[in-house]
C-alpha positions in Angstrom: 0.0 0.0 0.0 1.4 3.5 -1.0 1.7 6.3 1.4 -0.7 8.2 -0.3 -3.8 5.4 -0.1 -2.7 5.4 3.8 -3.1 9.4 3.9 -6.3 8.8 1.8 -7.5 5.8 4.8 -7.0 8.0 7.5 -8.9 10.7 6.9 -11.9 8.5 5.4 -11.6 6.8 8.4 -12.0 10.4 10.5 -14.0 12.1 8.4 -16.1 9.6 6.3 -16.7 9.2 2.6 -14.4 11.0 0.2 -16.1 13.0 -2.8 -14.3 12.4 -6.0 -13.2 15.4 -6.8 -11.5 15.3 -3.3 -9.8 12.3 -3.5 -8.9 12.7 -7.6 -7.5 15.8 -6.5 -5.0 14.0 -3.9 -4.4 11.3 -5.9 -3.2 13.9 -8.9 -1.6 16.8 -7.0 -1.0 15.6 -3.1 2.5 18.1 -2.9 4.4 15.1 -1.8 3.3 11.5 -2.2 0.4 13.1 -5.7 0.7 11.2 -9.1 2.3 14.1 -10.9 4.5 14.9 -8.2 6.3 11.8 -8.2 5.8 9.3 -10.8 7.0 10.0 -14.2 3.5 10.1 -16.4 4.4 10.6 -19.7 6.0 8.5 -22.9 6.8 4.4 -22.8 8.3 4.4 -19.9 5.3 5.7 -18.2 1.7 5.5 -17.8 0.4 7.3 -21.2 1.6 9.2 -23.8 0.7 12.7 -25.3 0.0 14.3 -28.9 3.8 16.2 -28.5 5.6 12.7 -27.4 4.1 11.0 -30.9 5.7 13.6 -33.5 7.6 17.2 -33.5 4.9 17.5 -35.9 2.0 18.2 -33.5 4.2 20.8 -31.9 5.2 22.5 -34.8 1.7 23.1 -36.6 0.7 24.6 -32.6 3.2 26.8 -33.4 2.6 27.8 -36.8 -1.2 28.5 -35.6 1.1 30.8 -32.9 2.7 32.7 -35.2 -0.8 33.4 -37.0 -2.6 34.6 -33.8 0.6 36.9 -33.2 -0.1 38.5 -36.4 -3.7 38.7 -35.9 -2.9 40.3 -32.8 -0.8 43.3 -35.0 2.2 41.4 -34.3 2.7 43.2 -30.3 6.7 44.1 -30.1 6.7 41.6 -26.5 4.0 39.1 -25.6 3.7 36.3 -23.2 3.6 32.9 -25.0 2.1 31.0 -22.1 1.5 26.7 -21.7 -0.3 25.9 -19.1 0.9 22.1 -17.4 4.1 21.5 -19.9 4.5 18.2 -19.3 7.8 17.7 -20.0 8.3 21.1 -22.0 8.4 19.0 -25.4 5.3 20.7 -27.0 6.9 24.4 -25.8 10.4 23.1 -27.4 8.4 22.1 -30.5 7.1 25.1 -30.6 10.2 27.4 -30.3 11.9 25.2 -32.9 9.2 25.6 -35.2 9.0 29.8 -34.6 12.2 29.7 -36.0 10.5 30.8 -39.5 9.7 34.0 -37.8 12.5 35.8 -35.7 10.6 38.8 -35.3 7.9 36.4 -32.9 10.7 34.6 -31.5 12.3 38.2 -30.1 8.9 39.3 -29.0 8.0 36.3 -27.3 7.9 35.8 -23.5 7.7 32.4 -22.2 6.1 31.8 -19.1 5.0 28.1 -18.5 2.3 27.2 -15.6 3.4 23.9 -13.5 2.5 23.0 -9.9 5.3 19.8 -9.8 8.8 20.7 -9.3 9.9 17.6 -11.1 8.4 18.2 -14.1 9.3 21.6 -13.9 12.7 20.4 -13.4 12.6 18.4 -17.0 10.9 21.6 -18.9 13.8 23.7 -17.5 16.3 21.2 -19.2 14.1 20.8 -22.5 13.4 24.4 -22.8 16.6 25.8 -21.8 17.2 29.7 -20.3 14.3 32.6 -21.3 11.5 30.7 -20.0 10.0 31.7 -16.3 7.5 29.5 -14.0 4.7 29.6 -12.2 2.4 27.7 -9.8 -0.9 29.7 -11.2 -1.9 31.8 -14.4 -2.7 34.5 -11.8 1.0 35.1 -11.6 1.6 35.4 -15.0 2.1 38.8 -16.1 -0.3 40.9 -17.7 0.5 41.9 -21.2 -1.2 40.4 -24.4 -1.0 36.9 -24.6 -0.8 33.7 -26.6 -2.2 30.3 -24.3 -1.8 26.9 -25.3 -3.4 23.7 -22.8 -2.7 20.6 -24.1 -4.0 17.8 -22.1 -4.3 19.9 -19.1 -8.5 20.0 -18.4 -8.9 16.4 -18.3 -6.5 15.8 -15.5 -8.5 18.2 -13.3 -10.6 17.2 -10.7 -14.3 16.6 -11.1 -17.3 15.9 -9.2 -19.5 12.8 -10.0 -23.3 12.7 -9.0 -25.7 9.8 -9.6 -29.4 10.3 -10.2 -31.1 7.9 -8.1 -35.3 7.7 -6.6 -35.7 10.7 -8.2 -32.5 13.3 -7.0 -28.8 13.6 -7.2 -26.4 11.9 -5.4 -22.5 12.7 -5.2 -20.3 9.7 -5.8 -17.5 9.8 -3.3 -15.0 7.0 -2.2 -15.4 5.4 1.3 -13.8 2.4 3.1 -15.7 -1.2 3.0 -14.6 -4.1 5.1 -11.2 -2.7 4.7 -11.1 -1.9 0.8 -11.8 1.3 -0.9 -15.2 1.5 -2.8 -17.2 3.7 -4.8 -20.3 4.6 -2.8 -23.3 7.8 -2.9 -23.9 10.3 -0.2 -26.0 13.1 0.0 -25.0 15.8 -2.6 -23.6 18.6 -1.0 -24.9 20.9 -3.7 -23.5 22.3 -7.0 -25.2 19.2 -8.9 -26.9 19.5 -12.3 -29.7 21.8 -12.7 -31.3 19.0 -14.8 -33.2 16.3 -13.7 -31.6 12.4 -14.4 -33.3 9.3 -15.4 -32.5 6.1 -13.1 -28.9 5.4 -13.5 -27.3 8.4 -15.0 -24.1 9.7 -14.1 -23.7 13.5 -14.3 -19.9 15.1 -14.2 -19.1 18.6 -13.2 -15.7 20.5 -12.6 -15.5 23.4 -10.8 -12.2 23.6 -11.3 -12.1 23.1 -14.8 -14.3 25.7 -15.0 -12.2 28.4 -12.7 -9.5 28.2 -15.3 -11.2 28.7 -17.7 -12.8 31.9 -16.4 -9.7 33.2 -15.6 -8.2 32.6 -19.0 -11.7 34.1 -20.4 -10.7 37.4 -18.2 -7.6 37.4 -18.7 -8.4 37.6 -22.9 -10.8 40.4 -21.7 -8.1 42.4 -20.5 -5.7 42.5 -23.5 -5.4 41.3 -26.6 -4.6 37.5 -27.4 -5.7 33.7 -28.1 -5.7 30.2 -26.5 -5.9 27.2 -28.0 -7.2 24.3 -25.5 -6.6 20.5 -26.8 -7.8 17.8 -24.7 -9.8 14.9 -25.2 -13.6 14.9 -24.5 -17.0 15.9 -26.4 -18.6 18.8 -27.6 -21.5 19.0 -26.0 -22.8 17.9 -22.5 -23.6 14.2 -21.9 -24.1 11.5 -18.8 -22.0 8.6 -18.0 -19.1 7.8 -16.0 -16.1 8.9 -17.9 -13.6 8.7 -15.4 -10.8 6.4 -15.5 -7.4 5.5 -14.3 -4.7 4.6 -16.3 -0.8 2.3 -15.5 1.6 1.3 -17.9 -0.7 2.2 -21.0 -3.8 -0.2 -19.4 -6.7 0.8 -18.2 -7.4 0.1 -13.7 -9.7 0.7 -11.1 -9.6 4.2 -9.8 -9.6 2.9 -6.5 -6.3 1.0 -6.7 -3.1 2.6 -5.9 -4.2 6.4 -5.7 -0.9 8.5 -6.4 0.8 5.7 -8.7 -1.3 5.8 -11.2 -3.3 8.7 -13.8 -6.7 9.9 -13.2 -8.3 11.6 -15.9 -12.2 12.1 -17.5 -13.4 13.5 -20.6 -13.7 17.4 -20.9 -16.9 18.6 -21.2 -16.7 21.4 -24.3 -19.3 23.0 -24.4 -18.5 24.0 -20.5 -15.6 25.2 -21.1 -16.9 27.5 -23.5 -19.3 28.7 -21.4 -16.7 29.3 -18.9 -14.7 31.5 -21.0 -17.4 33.5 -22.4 -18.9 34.0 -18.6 -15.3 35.5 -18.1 -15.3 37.9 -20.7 -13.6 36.2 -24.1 -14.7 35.2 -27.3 -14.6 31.1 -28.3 -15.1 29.5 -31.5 -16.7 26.4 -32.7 -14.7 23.2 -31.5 -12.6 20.8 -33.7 -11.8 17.8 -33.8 -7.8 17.6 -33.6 -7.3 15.4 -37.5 -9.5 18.6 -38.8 -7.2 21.2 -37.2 -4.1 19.4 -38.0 -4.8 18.5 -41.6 -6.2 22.4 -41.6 -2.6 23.4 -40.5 -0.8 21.4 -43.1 -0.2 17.8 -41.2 -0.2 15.9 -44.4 2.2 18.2 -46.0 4.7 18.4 -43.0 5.1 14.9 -43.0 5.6 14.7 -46.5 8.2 16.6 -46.2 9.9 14.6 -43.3 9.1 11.4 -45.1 11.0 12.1 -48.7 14.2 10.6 -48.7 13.8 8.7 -45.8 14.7 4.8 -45.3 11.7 2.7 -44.8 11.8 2.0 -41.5 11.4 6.2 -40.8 8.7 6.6 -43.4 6.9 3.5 -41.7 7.3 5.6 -38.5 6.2 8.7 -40.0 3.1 7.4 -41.1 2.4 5.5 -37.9 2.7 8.8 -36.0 1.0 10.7 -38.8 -2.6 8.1 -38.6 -2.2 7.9 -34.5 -2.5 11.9 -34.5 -5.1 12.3 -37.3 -7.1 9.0 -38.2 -10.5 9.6 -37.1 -10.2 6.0 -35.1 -7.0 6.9 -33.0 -6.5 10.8 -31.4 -8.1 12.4 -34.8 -12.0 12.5 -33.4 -11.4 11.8 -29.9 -9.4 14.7 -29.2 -11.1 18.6 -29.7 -9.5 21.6 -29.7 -11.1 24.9 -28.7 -9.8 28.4 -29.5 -10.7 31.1 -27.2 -9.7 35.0 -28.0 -10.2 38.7 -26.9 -13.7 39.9 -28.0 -11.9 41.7 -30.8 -9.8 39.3 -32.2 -10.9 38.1 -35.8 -12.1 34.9 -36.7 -8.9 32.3 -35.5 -7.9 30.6 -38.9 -9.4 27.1 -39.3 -11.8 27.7 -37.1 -15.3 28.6 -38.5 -17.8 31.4 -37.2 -20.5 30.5 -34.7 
């Protein structure tokens, strides 16, 4: 038993059952024994792997779309260029590399990046190199105009759970069982759906989703700029359970081994949205991550990376290339949503509400 599930025990045990987006939140981000504080998440070697970790490719069309927004924006002389949970700073390094095409973005550019674990911050710092500054919080990021790219962040956030049973809501929460951890329902301590359930359904919230989001929405408000949120999810509000846990690339119980292995749940869209626009910026129409990508010139990038290569590395290429676009691997699943400043034109591909 880890140290966190003991942590977890004790105060269940003092305090009774544990609402979900209690105990997801400990099992993520607990400052000492939390998932993403001390287990490496991300490529083989971990638990999953990300869009950047596939292909430079990914990376490098975000940046292009950058370099667009910065225009759009009447090309500012400094800006922040902000990600919010890096990762291990490869989509930020793909991005810089990428930038390259335009030096005047590159000099204006100010890169602030938005971590709460000192070892991952630790690996951006050696991806990313010197010019970059951290933070725990958006809220001490600067203000100037701004360009904001999430990638993977939302659905790692904590949520609540409720289950419409004999005619109400019901929070899910975790609770100990003859000695074992179980999924159980107490009484919902508010913030539940305003909509009534049928028998069975499963309603998910997150406030903290939701906070973020109306911060970056105020933030975009307040000056000039764009942010692009990718994350996997739908586009409009449904019911089911959709959280899961994730270790070495297979899918377990969300009750086994809290802080050793990923929690996440799909992102709910159309919230999001809302959430922005209740903070004062402008989103557009969701897309599904193939569209964007094809949109930004995926099939020509890898074209380009492909000719001349041995077969092996085109083989690769075109692995990478489906497992980002196909519509059966990250191409539907994953959406992304771009959010600007009330006066910011129409963010190329996206289309007009």
């Amino acid at each position: 038993m880890g140290e966190l599930e003991r942590l977890i025990r004790a105060e269940i045990a003092a305090s009774g059952p544990m609402a979900i987006d209690r105990y997801m939140g400990l099992s993520l981000g607990h400052p000492v024994h939390g998932y993403y504080m001390a287990q490496e998440p991300f490529g083989e070697e971990g638990d999953f792997i990300t869009a950047p970790e596939i292909s430079q490719v990914f990376g490098e069309l975000i940046g292009f779309w950058c370099i667009g927004q910065w225009q759009a924006m009447g090309a500012p002389d400094a800006f922040n260029l902000i990600e919010l949970g890096p990762g291990r700073g490869t989509l930020m390094a793909d991005m810089l590399r990428a930038a390259a095409v335009s030096p005047p973005f590159l000099r204006a550019a100010r890169v602030h990046l938005v971590e709460t674990s000192p070892r991952l911050t630790s690996l951006q710092q050696a991806r990313i190199g010197p010019g970059a500054t951290w933070h725990h919080s958006l809220d001490d990021v600067p203000e100037a105009p701004f360009l904001l790219v999430a990638n993977e962040l939302f659905d790692a956030l904590p949520i609540r759970q409720f289950l419409w049973r004999d005619g109400g809501w019901r929070e899910r929460a975790v609770a100990l069982v003859d000695g074992a951890l179980v999924i159980v329902t107490i009484a919902a301590r508010g913030g539940y759906p305003p909509e009534n359930g049928e028998e069975g359904d499963i309603a998910e919230v997150s406030p903290a989703r939701e906070e973020i989001a109306r911060a970056i929405g105020a933030r975009l408000k307040r000056h000039k700029g764009s942010a692009l949120i990718v994350d996997y999810g739908h586009l409009r509000p449904g019911r089911g359970d959709t959280l899961q846990a994730l270790s070495r690339h297979s899918f377990t119980a969300i009750t086994r081994d809290p802080g050793l292995c990923d929690m996440t749940s799909h992102v709910d869209f159309a919230a999001l949205a809302q959430a922005i626009v209740s903070g004062g910026g402008c989103c557009w129409p969701a897309m599904t991550q193939g569209n964007f990508l094809r949109a930004m010139g995926l099939e020509a990038r890898f074209a380009a990376l492909a000719a001349g290569a041995d077969g092996d590395t085109a083989e690769m290429l075109a692995r990478a290339r489906a497992r980002l676009a196909d519509r059966d691997q990250m191409g539907n699943l994953f959406k992304i949503l771009a959010a600007t400043s009330p006066e910011h034109p129409l963010p190329y591909p996206f289309g007009a509400p």
